[in-house]
PyMOL Python script that loads the backbone (N, CA, C, O; Angstrom):
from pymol import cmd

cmd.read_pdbstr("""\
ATOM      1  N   UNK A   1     -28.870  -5.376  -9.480  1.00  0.00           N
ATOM      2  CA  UNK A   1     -27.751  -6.288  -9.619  1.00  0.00           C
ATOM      3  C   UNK A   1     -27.434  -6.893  -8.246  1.00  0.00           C
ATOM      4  O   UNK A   1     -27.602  -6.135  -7.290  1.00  0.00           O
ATOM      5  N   UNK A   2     -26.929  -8.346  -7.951  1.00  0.00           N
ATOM      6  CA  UNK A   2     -27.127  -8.951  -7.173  1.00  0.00           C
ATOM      7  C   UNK A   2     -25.366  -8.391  -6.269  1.00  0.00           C
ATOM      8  O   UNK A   2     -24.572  -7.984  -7.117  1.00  0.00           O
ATOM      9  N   UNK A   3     -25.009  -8.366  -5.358  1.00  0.00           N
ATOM     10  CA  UNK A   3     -24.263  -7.870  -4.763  1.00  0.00           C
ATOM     11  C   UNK A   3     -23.112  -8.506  -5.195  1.00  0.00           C
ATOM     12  O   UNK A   3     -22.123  -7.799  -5.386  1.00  0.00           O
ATOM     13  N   UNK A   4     -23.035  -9.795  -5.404  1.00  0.00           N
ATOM     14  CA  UNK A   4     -21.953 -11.078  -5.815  1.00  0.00           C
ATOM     15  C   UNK A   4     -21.638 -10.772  -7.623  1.00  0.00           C
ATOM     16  O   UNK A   4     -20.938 -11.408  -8.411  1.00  0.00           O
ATOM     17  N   UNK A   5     -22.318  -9.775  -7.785  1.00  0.00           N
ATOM     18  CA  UNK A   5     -22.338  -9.752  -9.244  1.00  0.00           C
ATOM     19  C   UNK A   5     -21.778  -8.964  -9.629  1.00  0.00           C
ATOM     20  O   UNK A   5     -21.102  -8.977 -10.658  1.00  0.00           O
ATOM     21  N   UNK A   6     -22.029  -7.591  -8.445  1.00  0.00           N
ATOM     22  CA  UNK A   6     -21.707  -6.194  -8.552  1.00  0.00           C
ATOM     23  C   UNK A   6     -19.699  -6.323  -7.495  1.00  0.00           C
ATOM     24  O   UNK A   6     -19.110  -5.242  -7.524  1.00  0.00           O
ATOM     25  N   UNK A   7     -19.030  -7.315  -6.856  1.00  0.00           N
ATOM     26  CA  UNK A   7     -18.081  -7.421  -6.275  1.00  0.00           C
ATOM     27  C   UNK A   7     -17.554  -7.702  -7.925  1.00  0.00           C
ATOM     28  O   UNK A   7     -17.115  -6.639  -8.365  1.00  0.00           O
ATOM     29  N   UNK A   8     -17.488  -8.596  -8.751  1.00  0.00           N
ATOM     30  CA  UNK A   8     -17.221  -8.551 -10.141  1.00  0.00           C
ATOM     31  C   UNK A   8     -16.682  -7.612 -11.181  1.00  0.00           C
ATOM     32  O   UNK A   8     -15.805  -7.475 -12.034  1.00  0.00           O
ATOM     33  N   UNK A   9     -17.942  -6.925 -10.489  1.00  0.00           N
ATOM     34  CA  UNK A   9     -17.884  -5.715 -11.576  1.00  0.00           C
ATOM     35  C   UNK A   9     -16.492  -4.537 -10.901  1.00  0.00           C
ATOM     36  O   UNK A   9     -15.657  -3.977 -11.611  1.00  0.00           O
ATOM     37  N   UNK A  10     -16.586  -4.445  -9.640  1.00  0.00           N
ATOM     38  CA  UNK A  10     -15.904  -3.407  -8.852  1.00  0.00           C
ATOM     39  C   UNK A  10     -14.509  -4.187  -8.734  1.00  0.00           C
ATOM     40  O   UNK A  10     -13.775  -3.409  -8.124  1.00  0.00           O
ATOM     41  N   UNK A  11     -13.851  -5.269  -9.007  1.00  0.00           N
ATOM     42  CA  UNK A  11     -12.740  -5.803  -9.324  1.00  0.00           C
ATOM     43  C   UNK A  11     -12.370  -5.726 -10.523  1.00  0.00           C
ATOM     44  O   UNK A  11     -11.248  -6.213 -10.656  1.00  0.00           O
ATOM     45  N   UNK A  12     -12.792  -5.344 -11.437  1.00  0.00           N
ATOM     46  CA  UNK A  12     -12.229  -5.408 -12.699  1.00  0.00           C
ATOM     47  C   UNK A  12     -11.768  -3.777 -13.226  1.00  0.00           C
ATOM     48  O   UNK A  12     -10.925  -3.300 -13.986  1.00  0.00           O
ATOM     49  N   UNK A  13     -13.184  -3.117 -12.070  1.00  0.00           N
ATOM     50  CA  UNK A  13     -12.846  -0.994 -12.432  1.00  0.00           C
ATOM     51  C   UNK A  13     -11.550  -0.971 -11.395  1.00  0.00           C
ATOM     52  O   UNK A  13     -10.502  -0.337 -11.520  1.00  0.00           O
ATOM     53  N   UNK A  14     -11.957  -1.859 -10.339  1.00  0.00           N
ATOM     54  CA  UNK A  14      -9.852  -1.659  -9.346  1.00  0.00           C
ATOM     55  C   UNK A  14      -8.426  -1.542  -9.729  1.00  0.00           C
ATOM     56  O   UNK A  14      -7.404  -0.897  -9.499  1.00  0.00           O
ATOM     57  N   UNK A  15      -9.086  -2.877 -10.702  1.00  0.00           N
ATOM     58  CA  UNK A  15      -7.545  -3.665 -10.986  1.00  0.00           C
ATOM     59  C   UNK A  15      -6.999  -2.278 -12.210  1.00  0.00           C
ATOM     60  O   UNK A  15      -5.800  -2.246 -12.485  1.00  0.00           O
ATOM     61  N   UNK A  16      -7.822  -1.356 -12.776  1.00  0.00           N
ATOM     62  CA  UNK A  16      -7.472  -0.529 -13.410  1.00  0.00           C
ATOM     63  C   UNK A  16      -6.761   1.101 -12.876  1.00  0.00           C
ATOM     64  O   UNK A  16      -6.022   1.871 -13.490  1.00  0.00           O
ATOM     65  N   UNK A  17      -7.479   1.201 -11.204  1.00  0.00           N
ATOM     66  CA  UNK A  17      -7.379   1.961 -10.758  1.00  0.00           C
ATOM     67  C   UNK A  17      -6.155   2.076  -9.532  1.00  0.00           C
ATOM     68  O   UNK A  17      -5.841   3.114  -8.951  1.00  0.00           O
ATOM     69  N   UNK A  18      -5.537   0.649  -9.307  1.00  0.00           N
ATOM     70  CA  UNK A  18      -4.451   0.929  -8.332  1.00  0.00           C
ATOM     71  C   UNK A  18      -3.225  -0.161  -8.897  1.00  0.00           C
ATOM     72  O   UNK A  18      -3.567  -1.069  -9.655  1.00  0.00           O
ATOM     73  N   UNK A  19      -1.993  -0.035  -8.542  1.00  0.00           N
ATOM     74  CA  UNK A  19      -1.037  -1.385  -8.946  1.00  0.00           C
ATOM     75  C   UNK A  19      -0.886  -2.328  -7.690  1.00  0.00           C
ATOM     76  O   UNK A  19      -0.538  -3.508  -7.746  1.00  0.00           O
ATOM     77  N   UNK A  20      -1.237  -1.547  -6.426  1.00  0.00           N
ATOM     78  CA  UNK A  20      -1.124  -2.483  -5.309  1.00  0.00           C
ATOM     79  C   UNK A  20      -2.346  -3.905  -5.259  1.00  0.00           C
ATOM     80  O   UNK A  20      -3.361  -3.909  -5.955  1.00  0.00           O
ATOM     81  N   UNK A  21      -2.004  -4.926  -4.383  1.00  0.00           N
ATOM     82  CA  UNK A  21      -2.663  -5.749  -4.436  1.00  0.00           C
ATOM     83  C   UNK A  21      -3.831  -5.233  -3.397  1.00  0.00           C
ATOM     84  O   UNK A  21      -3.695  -4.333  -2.567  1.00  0.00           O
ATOM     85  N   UNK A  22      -5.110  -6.084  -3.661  1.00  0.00           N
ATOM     86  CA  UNK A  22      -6.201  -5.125  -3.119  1.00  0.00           C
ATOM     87  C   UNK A  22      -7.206  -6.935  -3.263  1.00  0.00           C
ATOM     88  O   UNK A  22      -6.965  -8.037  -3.756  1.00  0.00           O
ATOM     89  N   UNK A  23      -8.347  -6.287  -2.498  1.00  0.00           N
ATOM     90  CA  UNK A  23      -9.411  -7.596  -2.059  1.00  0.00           C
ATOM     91  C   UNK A  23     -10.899  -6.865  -2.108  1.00  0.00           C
ATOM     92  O   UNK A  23     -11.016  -5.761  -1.576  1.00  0.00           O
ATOM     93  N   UNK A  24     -12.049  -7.505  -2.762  1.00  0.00           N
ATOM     94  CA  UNK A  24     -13.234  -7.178  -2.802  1.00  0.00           C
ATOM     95  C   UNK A  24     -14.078  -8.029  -2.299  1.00  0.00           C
ATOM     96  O   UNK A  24     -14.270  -9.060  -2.943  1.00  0.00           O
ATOM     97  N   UNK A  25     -14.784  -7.831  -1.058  1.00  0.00           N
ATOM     98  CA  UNK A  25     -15.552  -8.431  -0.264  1.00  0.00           C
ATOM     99  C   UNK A  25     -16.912  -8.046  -0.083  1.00  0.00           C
ATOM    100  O   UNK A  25     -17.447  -6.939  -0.135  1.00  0.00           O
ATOM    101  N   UNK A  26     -17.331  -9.108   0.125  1.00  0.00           N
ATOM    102  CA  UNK A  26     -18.965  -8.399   0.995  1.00  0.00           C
ATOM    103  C   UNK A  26     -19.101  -8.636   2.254  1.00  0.00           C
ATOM    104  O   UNK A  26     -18.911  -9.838   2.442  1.00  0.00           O
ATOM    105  N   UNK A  27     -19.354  -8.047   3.285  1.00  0.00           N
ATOM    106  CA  UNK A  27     -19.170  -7.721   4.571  1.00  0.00           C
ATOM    107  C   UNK A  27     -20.465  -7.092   5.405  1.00  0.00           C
ATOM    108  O   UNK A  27     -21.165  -6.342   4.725  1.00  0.00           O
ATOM    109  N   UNK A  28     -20.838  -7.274   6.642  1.00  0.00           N
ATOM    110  CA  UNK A  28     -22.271  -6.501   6.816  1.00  0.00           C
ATOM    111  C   UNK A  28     -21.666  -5.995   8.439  1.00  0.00           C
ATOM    112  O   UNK A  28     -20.658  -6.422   9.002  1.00  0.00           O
ATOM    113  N   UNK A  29     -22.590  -5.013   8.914  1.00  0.00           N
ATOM    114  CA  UNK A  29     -22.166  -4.625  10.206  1.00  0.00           C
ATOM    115  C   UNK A  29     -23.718  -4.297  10.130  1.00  0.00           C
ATOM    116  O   UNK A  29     -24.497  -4.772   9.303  1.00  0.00           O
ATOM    117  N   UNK A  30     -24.180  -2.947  11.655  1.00  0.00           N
ATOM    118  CA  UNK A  30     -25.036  -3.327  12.056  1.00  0.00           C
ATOM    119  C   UNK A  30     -26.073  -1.838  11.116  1.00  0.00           C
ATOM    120  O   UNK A  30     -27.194  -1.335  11.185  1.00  0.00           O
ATOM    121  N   UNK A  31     -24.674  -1.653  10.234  1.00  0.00           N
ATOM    122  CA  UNK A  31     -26.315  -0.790   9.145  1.00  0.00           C
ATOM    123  C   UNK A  31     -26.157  -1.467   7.683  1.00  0.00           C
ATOM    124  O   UNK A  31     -26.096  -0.844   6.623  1.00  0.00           O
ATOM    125  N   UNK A  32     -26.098  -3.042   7.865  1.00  0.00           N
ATOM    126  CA  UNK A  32     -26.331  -3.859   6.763  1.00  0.00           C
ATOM    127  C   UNK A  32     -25.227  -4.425   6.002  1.00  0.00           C
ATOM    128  O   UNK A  32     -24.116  -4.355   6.527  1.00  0.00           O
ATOM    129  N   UNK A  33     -25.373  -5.191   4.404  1.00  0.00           N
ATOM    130  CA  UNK A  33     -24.455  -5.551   3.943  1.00  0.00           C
ATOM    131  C   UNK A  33     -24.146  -4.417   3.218  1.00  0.00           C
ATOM    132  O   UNK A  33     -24.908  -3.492   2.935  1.00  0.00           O
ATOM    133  N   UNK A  34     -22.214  -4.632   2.751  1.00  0.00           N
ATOM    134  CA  UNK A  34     -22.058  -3.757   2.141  1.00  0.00           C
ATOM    135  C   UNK A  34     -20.633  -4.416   1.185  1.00  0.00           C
ATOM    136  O   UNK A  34     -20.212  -5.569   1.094  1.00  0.00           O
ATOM    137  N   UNK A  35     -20.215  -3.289   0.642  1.00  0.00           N
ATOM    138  CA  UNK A  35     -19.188  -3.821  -0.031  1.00  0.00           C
ATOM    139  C   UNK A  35     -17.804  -3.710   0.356  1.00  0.00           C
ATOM    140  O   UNK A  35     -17.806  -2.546   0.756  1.00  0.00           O
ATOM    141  N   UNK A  36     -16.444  -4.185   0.536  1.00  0.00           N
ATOM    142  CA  UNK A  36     -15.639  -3.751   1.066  1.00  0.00           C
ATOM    143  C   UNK A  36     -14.121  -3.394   0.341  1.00  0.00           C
ATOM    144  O   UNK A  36     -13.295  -4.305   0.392  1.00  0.00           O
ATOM    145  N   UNK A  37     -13.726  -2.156  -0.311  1.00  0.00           N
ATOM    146  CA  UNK A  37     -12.608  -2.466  -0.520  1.00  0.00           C
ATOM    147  C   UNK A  37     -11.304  -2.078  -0.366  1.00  0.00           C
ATOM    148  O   UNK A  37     -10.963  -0.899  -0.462  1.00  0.00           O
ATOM    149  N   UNK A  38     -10.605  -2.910  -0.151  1.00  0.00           N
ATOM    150  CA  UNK A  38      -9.433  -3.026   0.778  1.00  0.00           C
ATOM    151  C   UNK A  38      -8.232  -3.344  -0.028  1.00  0.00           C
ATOM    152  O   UNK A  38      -7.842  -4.313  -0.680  1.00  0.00           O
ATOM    153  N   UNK A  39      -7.637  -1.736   0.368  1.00  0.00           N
ATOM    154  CA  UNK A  39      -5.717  -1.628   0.024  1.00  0.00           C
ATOM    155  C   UNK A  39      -5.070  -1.401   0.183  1.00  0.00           C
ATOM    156  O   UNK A  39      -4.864  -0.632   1.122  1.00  0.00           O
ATOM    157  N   UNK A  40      -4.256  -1.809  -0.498  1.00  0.00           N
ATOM    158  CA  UNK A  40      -2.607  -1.614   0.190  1.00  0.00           C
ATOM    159  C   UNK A  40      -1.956  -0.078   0.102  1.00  0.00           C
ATOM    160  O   UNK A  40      -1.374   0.570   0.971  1.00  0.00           O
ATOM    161  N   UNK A  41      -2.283   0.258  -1.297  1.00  0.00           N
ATOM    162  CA  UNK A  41      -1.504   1.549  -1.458  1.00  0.00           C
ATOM    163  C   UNK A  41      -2.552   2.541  -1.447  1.00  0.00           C
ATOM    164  O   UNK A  41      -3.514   2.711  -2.195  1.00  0.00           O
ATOM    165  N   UNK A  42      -2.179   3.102  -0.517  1.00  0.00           N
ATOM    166  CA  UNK A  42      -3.480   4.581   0.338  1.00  0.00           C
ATOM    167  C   UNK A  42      -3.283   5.418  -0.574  1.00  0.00           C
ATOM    168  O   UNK A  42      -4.380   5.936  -0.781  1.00  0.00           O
ATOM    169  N   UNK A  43      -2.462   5.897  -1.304  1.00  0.00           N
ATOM    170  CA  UNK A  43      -2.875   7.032  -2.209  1.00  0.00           C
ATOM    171  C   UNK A  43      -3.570   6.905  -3.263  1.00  0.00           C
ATOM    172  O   UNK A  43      -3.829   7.926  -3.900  1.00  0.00           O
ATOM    173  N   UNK A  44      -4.147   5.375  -3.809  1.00  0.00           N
ATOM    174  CA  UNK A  44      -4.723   5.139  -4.411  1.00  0.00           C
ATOM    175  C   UNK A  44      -6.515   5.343  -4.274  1.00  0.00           C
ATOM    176  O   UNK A  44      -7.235   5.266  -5.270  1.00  0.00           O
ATOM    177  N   UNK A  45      -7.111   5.637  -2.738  1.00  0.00           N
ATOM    178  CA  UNK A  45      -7.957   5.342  -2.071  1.00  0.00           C
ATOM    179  C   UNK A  45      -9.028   6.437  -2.873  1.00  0.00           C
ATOM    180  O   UNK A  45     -10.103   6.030  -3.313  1.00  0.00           O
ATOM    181  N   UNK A  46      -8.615   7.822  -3.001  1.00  0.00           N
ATOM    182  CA  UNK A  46      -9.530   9.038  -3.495  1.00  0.00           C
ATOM    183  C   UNK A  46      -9.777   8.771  -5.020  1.00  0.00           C
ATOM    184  O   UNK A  46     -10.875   9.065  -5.492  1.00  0.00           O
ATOM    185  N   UNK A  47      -8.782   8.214  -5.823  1.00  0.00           N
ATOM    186  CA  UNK A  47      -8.851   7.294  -6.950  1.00  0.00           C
ATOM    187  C   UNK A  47     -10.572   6.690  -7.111  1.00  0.00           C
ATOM    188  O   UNK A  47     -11.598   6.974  -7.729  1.00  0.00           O
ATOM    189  N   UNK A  48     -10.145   5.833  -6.254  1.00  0.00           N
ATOM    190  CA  UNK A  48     -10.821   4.430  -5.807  1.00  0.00           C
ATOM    191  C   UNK A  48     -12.548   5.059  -5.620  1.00  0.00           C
ATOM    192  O   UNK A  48     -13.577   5.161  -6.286  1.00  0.00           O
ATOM    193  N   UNK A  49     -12.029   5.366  -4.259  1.00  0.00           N
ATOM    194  CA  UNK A  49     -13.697   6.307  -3.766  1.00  0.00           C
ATOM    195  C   UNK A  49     -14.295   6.971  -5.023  1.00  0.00           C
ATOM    196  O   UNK A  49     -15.317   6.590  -5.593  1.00  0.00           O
ATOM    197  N   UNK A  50     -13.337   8.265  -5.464  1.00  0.00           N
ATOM    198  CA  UNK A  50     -14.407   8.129  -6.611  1.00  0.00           C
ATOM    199  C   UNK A  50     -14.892   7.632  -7.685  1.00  0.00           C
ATOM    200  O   UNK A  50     -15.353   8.443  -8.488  1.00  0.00           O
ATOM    201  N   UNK A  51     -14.931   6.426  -7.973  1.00  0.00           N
ATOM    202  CA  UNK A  51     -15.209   5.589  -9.492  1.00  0.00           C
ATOM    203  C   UNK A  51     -16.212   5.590  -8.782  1.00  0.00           C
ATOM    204  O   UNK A  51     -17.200   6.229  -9.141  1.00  0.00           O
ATOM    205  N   UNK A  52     -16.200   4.786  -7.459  1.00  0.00           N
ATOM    206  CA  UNK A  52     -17.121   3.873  -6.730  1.00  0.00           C
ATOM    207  C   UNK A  52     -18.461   4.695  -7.050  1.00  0.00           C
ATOM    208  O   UNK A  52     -19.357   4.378  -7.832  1.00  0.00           O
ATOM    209  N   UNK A  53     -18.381   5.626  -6.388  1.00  0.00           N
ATOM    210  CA  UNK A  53     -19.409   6.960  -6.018  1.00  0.00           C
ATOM    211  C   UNK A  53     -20.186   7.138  -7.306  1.00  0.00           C
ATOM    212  O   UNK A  53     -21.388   6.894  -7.417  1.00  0.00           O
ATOM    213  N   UNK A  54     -19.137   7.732  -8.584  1.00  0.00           N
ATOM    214  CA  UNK A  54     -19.759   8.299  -9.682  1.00  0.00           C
ATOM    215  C   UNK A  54     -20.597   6.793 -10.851  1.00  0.00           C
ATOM    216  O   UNK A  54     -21.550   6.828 -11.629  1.00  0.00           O
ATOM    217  N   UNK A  55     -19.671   5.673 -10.439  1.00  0.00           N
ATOM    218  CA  UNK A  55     -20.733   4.493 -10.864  1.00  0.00           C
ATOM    219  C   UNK A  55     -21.203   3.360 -10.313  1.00  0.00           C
ATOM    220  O   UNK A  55     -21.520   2.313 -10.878  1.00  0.00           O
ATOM    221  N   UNK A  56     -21.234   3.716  -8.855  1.00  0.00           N
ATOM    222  CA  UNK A  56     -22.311   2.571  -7.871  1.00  0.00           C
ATOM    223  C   UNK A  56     -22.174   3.381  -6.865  1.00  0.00           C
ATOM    224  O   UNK A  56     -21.547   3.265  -5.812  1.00  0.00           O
ATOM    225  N   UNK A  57     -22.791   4.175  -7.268  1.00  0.00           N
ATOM    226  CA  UNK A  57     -23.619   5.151  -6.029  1.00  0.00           C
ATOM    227  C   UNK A  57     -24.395   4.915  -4.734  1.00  0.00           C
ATOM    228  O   UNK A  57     -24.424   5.443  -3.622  1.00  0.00           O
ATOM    229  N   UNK A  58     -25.058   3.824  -5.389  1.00  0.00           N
ATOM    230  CA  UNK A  58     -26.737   3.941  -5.002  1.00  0.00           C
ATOM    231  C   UNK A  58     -26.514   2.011  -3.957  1.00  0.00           C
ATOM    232  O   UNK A  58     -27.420   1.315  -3.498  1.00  0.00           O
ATOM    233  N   UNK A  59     -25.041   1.752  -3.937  1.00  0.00           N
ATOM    234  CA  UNK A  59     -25.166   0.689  -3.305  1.00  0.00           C
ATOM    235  C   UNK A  59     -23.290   1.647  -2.113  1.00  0.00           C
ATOM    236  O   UNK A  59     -22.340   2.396  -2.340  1.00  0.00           O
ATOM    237  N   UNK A  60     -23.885   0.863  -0.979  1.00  0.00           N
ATOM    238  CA  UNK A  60     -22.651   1.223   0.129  1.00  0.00           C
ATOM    239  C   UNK A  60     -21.520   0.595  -0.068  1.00  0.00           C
ATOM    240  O   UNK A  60     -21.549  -0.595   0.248  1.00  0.00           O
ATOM    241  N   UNK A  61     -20.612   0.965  -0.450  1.00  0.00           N
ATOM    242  CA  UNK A  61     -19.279   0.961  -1.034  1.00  0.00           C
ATOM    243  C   UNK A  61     -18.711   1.533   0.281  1.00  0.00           C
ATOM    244  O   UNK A  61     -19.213   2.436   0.951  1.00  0.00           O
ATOM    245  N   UNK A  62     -16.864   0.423   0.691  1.00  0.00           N
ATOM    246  CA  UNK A  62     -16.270   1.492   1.373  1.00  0.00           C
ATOM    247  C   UNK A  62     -15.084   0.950   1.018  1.00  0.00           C
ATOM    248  O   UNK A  62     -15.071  -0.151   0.470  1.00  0.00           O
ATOM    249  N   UNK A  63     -14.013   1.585   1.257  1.00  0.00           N
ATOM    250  CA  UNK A  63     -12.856   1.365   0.875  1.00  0.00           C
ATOM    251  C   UNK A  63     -12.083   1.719   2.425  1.00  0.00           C
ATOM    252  O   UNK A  63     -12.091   2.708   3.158  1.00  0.00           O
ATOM    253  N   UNK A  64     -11.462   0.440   2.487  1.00  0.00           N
ATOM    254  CA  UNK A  64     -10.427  -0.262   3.715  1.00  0.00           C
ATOM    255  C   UNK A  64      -9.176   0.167   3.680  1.00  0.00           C
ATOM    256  O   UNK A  64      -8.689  -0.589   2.839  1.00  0.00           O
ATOM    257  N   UNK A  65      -8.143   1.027   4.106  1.00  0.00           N
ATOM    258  CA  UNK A  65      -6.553   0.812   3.844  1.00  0.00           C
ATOM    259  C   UNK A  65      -5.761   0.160   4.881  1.00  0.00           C
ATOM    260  O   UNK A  65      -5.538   0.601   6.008  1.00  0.00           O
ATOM    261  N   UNK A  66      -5.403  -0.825   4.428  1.00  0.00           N
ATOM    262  CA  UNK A  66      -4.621  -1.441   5.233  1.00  0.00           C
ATOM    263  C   UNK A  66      -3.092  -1.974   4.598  1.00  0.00           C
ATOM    264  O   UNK A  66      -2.800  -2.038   3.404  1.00  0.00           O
ATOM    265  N   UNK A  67      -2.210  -2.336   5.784  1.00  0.00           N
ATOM    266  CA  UNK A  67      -0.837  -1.948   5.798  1.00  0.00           C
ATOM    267  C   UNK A  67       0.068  -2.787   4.471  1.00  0.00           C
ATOM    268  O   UNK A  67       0.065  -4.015   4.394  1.00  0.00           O
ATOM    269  N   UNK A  68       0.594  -2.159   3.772  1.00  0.00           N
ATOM    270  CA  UNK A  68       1.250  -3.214   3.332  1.00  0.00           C
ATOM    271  C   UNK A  68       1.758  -4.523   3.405  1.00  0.00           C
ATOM    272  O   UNK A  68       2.544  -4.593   4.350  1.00  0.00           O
ATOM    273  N   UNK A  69       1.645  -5.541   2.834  1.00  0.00           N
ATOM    274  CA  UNK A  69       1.597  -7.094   3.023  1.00  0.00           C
ATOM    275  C   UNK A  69       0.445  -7.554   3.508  1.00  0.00           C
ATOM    276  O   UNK A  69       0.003  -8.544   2.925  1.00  0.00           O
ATOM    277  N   UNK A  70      -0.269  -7.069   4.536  1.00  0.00           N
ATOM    278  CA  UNK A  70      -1.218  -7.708   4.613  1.00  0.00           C
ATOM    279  C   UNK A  70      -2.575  -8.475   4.295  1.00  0.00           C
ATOM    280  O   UNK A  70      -3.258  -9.174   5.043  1.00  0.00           O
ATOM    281  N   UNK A  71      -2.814  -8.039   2.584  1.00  0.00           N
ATOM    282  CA  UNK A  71      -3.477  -8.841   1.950  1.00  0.00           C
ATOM    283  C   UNK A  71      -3.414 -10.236   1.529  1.00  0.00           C
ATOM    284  O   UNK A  71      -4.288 -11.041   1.206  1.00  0.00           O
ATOM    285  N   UNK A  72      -1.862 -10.320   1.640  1.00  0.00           N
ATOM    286  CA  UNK A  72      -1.673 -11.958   0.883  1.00  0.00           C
ATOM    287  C   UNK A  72      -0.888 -12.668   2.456  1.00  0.00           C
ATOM    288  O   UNK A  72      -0.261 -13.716   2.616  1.00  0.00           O
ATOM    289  N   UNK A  73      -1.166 -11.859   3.174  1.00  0.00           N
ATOM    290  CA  UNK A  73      -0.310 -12.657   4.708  1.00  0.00           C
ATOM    291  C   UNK A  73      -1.348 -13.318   5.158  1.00  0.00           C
ATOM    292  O   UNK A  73      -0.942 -14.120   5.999  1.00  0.00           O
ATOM    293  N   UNK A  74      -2.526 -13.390   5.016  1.00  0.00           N
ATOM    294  CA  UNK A  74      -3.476 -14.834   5.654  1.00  0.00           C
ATOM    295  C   UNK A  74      -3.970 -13.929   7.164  1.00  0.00           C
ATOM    296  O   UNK A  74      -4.535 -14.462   8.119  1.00  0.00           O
ATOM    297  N   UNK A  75      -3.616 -12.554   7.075  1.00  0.00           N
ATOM    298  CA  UNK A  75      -4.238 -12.424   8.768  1.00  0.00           C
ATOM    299  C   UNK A  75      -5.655 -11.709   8.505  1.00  0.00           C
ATOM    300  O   UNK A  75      -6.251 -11.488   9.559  1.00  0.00           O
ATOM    301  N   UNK A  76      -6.312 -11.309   7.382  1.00  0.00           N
ATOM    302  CA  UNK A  76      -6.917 -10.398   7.476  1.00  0.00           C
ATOM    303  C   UNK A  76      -8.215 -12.006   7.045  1.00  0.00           C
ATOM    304  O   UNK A  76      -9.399 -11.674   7.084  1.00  0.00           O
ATOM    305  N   UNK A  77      -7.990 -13.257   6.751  1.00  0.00           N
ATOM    306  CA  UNK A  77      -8.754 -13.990   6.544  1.00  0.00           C
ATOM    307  C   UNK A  77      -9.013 -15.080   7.647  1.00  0.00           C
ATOM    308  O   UNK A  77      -9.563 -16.151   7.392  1.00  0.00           O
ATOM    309  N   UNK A  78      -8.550 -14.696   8.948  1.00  0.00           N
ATOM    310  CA  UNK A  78      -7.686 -15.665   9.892  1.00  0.00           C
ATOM    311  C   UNK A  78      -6.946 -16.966   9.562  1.00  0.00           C
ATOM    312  O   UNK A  78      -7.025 -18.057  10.126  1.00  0.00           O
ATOM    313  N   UNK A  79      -6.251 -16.607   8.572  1.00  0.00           N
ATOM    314  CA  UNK A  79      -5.395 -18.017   8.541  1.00  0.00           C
ATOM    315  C   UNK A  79      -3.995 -18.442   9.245  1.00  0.00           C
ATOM    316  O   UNK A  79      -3.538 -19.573   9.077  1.00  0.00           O
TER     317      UNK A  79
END
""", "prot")
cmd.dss("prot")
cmd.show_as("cartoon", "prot")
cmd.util.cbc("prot")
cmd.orient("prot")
């Protein structure tokens, strides 16, 4: 599955798994592309991690927490 296909898929198992607002990206550093996801409400995160794990294992998944508001404040996209 193509990575753009599989960000799809991992937004729709999220939106089930947290109420905070949250962002699914693809992102690469220097051990490749990967997937990124990023939220607001941290206790949601062990939730999160494990869907990821038990059904997209086999692709690098990570999950981001970052501070409240800052998903829809434009800084995390430089705007």
């Amino acid at each position: 599955m193509r990575l753009r296909d599989l960000v799809e898929v991992i937004k729709s198992d999220v939106i089930d798994l947290t109420d905070g607002p949250f962002e699914v990206d693809i992102e690469s550093d220097d051990g490749g592309t990967h997937i990124v996801i990023s939220i607001e409400f941290h206790e949601d995160a062990k939730g999160i991690m494990r869907r990821m794990i038990d059904e997209h294992g086999g692709n690098r998944i990570l999950v981001k927490l970052v501070p409240e508001g800052y998903i829809h404040s434009g800084i995390n996209k430089g705007d």
